[in-house]
C-alpha positions in Angstrom: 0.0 0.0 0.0 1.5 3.2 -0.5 2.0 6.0 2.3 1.9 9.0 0.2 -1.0 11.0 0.9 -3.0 12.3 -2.0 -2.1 15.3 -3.6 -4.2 18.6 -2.8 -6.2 19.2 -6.1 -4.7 22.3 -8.4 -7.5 24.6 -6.8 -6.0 24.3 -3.3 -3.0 25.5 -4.0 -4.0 28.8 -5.9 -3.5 31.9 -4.4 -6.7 32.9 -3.0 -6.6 36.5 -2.2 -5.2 40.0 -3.3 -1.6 40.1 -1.7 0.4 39.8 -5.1 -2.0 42.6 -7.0 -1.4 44.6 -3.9 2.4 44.6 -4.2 3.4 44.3 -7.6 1.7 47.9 -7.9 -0.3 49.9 -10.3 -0.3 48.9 -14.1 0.0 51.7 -16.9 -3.9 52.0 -16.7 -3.9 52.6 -13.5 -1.2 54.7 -13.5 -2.7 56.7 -16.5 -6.1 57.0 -14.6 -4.5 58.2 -11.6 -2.3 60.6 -13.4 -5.2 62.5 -15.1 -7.2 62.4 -11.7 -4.2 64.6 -10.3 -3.8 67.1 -13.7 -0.4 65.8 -14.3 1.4 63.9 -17.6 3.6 61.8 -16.4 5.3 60.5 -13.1 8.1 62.6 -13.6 5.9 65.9 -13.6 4.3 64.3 -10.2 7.8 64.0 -8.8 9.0 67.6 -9.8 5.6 68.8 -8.2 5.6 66.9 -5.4 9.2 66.1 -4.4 12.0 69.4 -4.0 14.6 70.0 -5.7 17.4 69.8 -2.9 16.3 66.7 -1.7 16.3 64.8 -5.2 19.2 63.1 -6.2 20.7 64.2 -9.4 21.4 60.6 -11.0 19.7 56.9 -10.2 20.8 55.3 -7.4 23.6 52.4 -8.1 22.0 49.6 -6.7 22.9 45.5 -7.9 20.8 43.8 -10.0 17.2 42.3 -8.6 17.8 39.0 -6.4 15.1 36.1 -6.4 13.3 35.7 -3.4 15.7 32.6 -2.4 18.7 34.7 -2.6 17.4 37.8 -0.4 16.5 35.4 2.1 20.2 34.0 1.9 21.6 37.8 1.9 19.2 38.7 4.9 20.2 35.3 6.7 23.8 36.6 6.2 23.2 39.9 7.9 21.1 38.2 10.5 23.8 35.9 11.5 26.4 39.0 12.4 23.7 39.7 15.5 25.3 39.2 18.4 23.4 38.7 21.7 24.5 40.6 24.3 
């Protein structure tokens, strides 16, 4: 007889709520829609309205390319493990 239980049917495992919609952000509709509800043209514009000068930085920020989710939780196990209990 074999010990494996059954598998959970395809429906069980999808996700069920809103969590990756919420933070994968706006799509260009959205964006567009909210754009035009505030009288601006682009983000940019938003930014130079919004944001001032002195505090915006003058070129992007140099940052390393995007990690998966398996190696942030390596990098943040890494920075974790230099805790020291005192």
């Amino acid at each position: 007889m074999d010990a494996t239980p059954p598998s959970p049917p395809l429906a069980a495992l999808e996700q069920s709520d809103d969590f990756v919609g919420r933070h994968i952000g706006p799509n260009a509709s959205e964006i567009a829609s909210m754009l035009a509800s505030i009288g601006v043209s682009s983000l940019a514009e938003l930014v130079a309205q919004t944001v001032p000068a002195a505090i915006r930085l003058a070129a992007p920020l140099a940052l390393a390319g995007p990690r998966s989710e398996i190696e942030a939780l390596a990098a943040l196990q890494a920075i974790a493990g230099r805790n020291h209990r005192r």
